[in-house]
N, C-alpha and C positions, 0 to 999 in steps of 0.2 A: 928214571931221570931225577925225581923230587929224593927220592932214598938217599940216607945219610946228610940230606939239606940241611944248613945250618939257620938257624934260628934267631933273626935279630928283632928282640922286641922294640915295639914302635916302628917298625919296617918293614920285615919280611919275613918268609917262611920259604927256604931257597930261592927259587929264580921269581915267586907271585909276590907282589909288593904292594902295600899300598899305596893308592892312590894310581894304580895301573889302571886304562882301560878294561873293561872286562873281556871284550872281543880279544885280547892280550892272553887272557889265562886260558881260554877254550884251547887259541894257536898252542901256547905249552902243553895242555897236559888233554886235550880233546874235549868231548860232551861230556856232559855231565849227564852221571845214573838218575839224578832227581834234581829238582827247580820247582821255582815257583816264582812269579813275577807280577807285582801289582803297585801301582803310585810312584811308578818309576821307583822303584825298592827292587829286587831281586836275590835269590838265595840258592845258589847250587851245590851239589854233596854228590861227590866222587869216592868212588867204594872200588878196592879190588882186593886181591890174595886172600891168604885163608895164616894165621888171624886176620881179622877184616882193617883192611885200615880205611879208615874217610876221611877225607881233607872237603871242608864246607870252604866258600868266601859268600860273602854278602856284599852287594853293591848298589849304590844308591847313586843317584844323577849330581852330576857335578858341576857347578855351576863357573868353576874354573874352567873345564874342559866343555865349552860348548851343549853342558847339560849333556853330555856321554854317563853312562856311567861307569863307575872307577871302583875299586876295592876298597871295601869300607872297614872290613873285619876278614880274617882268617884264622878258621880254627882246625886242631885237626885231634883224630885217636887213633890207636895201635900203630904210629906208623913210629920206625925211629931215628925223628927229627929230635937235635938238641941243643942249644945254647953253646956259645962259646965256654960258660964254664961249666957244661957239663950237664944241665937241666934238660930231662926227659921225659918222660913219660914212664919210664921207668924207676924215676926220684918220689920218695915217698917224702910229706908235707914239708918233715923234720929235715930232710936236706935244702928242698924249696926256700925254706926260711932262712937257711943260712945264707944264701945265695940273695934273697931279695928281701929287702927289709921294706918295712910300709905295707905290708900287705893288707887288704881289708876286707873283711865278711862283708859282699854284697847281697850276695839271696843265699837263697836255699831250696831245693825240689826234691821232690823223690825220684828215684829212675823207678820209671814203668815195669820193665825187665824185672829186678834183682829185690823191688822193693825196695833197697837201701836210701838213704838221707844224704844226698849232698848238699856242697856247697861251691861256691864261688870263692873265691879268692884272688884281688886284683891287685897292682901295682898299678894304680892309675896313673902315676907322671912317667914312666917307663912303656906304657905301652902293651901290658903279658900279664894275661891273667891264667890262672891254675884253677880244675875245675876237680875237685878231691872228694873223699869220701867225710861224712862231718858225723858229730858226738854232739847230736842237739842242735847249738846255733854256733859251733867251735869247729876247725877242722879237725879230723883226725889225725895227729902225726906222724902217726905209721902208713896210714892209708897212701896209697899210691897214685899218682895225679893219669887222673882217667880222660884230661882233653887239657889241651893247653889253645888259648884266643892271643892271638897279637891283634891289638887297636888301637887308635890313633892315641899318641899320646897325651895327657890330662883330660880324655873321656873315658867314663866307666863303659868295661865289657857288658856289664848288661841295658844300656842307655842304647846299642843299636839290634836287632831284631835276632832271640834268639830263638830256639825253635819254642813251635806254640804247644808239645806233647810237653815242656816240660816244668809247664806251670809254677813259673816263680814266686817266692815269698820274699820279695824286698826285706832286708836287715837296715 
């Protein structure tokens, strides 16, 4: 049902939205494979097929909605969701940039896995951050965007919780 979802930064990632209650995204899409839930904070990752795709949200209590809490952050890999013009997971850096300008080196980690150096790269006033492979403290341009975050627009993707394996270095 999420397959072929389109992509609007600052808002959604098919039918899960920000600022949805979270009981909201279990009804769409079921349990989640993993979670973790503490300070009214929560984070769950939905994993199927083979390549693997995982679609996370992160939800924090909301104090608009009777302290429920709502969709704060949605990220996803392998799956292929894309933007209206065209931005996938399949767009390497050098396309990304044509597409969104402002972008900004927020951290950097290593993947566990691959050993390789990423990085972050966000459009804060849009909402959609790019999570690419990096040459130092630079993205790689060729490099392929290996997770794409839609968040609240003028908040940095890394200001709400992301995972703790992947030990950020603030730029």
């Amino acid at each position: 049902e999420l397959i072929g979802a389109q992509v609007v930064p600052g808002k959604s990632v098919g039918k899960i939205r920000l600022g949805d209650l979270a009981d909201n995204v279990t009804t769409l899409i079921g349990q989640p494979k993993l979670g973790d839930a503490a300070m009214c904070k929560s984070w769950a990752r939905w994993e199927w097929g083979n390549p693997l795709y995982v679609l996370e949200v992160f939800e924090s209590c909301d104090p608009k909605q009777d302290m429920k809490k709502t969709v704060q952050q949605i990220r996803f890999s392998g799956i292929p969701f894309e933007t209206q013009d065209g931005v996938s997971l399949k767009s390497t850096f050098a396309q990304i940039s044509q597409h969104y300008s402002g972008l900004v080196a927020e951290a950097t980690f290593t993947d566990k896995s691959t050993g390789r150096q990423i990085i972050v790269m966000d459009q804060i006033k849009q909402g959609i951050a790019f999570v690419v492979a990096a040459n130092g403290k630079q993205p790689d341009f060729q490099g392929k965007c290996q997770m794409i975050i839609i968040h609240p627009p003028g908040k940095k993707a890394i200001d709400t919780y992301l995972q703790p394996q992947w030990d950020l270095h603030p730029l």
